[in-house]
DRENDO-1510 file (C-alpha; in Angstrom, 1 decimal, always signed):
<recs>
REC; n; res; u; v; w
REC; 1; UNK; +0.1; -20.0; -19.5 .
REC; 2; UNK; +1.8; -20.5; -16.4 .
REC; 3; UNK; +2.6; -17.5; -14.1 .
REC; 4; UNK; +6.1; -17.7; -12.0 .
REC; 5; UNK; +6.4; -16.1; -8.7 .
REC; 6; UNK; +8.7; -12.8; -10.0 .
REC; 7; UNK; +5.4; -11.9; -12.7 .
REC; 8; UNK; +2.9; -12.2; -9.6 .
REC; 9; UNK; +5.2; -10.2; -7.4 .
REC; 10; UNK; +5.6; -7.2; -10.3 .
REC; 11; UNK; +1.8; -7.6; -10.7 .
REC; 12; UNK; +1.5; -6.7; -7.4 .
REC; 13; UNK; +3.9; -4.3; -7.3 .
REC; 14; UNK; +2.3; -2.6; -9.6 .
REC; 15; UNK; -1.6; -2.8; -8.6 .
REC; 16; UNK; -0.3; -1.2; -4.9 .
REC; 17; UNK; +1.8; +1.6; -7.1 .
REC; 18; UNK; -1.4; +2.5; -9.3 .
REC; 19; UNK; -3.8; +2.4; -6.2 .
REC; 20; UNK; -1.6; +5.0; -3.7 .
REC; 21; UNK; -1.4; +7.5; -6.6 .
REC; 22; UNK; -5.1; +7.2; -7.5 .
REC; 23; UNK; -5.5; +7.8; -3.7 .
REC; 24; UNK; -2.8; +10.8; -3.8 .
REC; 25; UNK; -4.9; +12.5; -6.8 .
REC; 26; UNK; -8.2; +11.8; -5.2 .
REC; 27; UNK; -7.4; +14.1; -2.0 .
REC; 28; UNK; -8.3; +17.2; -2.3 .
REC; 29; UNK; -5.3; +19.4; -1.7 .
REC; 30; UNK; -2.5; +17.8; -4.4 .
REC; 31; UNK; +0.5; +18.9; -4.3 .
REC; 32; UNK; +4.7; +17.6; -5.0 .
REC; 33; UNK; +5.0; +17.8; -1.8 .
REC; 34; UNK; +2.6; +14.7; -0.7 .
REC; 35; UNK; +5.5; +12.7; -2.4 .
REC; 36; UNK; +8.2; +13.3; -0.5 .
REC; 37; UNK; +7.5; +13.7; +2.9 .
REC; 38; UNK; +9.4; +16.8; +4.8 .
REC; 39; UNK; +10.0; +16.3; +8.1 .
REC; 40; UNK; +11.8; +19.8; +10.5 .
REC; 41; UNK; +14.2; +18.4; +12.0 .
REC; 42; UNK; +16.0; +20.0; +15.4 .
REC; 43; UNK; +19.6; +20.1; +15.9 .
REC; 44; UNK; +19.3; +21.8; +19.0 .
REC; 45; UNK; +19.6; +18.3; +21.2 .
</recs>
């Protein structure tokens, strides 16, 4: 069974995907908002 480039790089993909939302669900304060990160932004310059 050969393995091209494109299924190691899904493989890959996919192993760095699974391990940040283990790490997500492991801290201790979960919540939507560790997904999308909300930054105040100024508009006063």
């Amino acid at each position: 069974m050969q393995i091209s480039f494109v299924q190691i790089f899904w493989i890959v993909l996919i192993i760095i995907s699974l391990a940040s939302i283990v790490k997500i669900f492991k801290q201790k304060e979960f919540s939507v908002g560790n997904f999308i990160r909300v930054e105040d932004v100024d508009d006063d310059e």
